[in-house]
N, C-alpha and C positions, 0 to 999 in steps of 0.2 A: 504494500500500500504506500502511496506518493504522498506525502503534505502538500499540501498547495496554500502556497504564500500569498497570503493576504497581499493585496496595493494599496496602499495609503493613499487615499484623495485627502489633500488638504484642502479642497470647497468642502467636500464634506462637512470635516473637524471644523472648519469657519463658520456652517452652516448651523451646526450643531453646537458649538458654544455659545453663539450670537442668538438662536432659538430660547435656551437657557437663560443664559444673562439679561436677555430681554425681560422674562417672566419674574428674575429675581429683581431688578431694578422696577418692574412694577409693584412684586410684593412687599418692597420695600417703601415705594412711593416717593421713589427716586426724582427730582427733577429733570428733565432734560438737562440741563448742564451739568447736574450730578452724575448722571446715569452715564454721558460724555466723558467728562472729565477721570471718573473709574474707571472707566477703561482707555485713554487714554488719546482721546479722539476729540476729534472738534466737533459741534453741537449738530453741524448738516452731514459731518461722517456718520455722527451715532443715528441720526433720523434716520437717512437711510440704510444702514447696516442692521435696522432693525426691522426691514421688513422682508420677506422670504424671498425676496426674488435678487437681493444684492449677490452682487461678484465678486467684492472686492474682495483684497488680500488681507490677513490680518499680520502684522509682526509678530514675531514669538514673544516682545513684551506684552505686546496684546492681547498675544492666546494666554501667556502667563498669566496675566491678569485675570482673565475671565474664569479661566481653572481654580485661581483661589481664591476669587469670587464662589465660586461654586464649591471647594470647599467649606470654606465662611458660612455661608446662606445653609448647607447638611449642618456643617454642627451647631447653629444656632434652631435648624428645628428638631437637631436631637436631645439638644441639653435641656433648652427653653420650652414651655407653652404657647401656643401658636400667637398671641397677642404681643408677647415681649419676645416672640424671635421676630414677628415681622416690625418689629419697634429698633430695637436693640440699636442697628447700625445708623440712625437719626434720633437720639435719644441722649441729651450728654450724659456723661459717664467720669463717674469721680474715682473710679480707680487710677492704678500709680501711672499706668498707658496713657491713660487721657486728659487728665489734670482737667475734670470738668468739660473738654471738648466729646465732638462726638466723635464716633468710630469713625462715620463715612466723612467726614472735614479731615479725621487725621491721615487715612488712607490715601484722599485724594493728595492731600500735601507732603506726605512721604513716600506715595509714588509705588511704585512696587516692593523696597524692603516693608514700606507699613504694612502694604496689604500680606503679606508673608509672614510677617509679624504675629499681626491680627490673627491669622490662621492658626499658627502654631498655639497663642494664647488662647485660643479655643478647644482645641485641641486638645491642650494640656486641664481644663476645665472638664472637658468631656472625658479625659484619660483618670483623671484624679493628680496628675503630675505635679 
């Protein structure tokens, strides 16, 4: 018996994280400039990269981003109930992370290490770490 190797379509993996993130940036109640800004686009990239028929490319900061996005948005509805995970990342936050800011201000202004950050700091909540 032969494997047969999978091909990587990266519109696909475009398709399908940009599907996603879309959904989390609504149940999050994201602004368009927020919802932009997370993932690391200008406000008329993210408009259209949010609807099913774009082609564009994404960067891998960009796939990165969306990936832990998507991890973020799992372990806030694993840890959380459904009202304060979809809060959480607009919500400020007086832990030692955020000194009163919100998650998604501090994300957007640190860029990918925050969003990684954020991740693991969840993470580590949902692990007991």
């Amino acid at each position: 018996m032969r494997a047969v190797a999978k091909i990587h379509d990266p519109s696909q993996t475009n398709t399908v994280a940009l599907k996603a993130y879309a959904r989390i940036a609504e149940a999050w109640a994201l602004s368009i400039k927020e919802a932009a800004a997370l993932a690391d686009m200008s406000e008329s990239t993210w408009k259209r990269a949010k609807r099913a028929a774009f082609a564009g490319e994404l960067t891998k900061d960009q796939l990165l981003r969306l990936s832990a996005v998507i991890g973020i948005y799992k372990s806030l509805e694993l840890y959380f109930s459904t009202p304060l995970a979809q809060h959480w990342m607009t919500r400020p936050n007086t832990g030692p992370l955020f000194n009163g800011a919100r998650p998604v201000d501090m994300a957007i202004e640190g860029g990918l290490p925050m969003i990684l950050s954020l991740r693991s700091y969840l993470d580590a909540l949902r692990g007991g770490a």
